[in-house]
C-alpha positions in Angstrom: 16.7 12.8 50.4 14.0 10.9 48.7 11.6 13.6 49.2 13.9 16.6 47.7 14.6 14.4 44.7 10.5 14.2 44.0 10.5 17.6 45.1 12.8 18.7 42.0 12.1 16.0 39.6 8.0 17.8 39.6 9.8 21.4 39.6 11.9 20.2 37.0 9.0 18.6 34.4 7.0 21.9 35.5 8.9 24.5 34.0 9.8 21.8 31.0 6.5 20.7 29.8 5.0 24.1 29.6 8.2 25.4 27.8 8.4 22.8 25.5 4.5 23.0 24.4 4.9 27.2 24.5 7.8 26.5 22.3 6.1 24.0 20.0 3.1 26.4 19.8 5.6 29.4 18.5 7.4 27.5 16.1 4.4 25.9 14.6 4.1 26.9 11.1 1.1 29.5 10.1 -2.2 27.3 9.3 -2.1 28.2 5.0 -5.7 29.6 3.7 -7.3 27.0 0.6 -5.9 28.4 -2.4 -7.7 30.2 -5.0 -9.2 28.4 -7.9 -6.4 29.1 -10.8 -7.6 31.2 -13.5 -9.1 29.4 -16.5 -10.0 26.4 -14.6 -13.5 27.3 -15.3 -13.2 26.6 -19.1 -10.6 24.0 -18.7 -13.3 21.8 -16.7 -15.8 22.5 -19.0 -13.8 21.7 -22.1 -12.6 18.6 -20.6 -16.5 18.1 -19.6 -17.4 19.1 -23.2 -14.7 16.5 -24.9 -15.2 13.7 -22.5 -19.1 13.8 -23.7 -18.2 13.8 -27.4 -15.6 10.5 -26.7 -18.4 9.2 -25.0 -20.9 9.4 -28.0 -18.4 8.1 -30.4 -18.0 4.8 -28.2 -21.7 4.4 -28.4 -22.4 4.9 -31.5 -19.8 2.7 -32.9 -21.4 0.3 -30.3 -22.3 -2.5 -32.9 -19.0 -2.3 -34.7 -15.6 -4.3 -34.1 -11.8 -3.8 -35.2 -9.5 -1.2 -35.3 -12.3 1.4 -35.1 -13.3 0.5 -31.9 -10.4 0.0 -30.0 -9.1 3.3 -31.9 -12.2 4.6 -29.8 -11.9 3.8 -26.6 -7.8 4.6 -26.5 -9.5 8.4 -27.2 -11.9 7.6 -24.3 -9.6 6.4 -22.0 -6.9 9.4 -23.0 -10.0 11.8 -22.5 -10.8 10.3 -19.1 -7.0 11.0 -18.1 -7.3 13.9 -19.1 -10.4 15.2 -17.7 -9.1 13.7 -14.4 -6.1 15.8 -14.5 -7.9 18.7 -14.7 -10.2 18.3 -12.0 -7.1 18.0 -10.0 -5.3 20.4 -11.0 -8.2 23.0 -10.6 -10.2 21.5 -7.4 -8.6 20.9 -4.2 -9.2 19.1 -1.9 -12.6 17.5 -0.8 -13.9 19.4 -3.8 -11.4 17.4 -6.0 -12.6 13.7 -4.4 -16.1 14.9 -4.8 -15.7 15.4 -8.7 -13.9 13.1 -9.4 -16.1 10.0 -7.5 -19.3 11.7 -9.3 -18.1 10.9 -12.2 -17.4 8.0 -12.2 -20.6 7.0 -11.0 
């Protein structure tokens, strides 16, 4: 008795564990191909390089100065910085996206 009940409880998981992984395999969603880079991300990541640098230029040269003009300044360098880093998202994916994005900020 105790032998036919191992006997079938090993047919049993036999022809269920090979089913279920077969089945698993089939219904597995198709492995998607890195998307292409969208077009104009090319000059969107330069003119976000391009205004970033001119923010950057302001802040130092108003370097010596305090008030309203300063802090005027780095609001636009901060909003610059978000925006440059939504760019580089939007158009890298990705490790390419961490990669930019931890570069610059060194």
């Amino acid at each position: 008795m105790f032998k036919r009940f191992v006997f079938a409880s090993l047919a049993f998981a036999g022809i269920i564990v090979p089913g279920a992984f077969t089945l698993a395999l089939v219904a597995a969603p198709p492995v998607r191909p890195a998307t292409a880079q969208l077009p104009g991300c090319e000059r969107s990541l330069a003119e976000a390089e391009k205004g970033l640098a001119g923010v950057e230029a302001r802040v130092k040269s108003l370097d010596g100065t305090t008030g309203q003009e300063m802090r005027r300044a780095r609001q636009l360098y901060f909003l610059e910085v978000l925006k440059a880093r939504a760019v580089s998202a939007l158009c890298n994916n990705g490790t390419d996206s961490r990669i930019s994005l931890v570069s610059r900020e060194e």
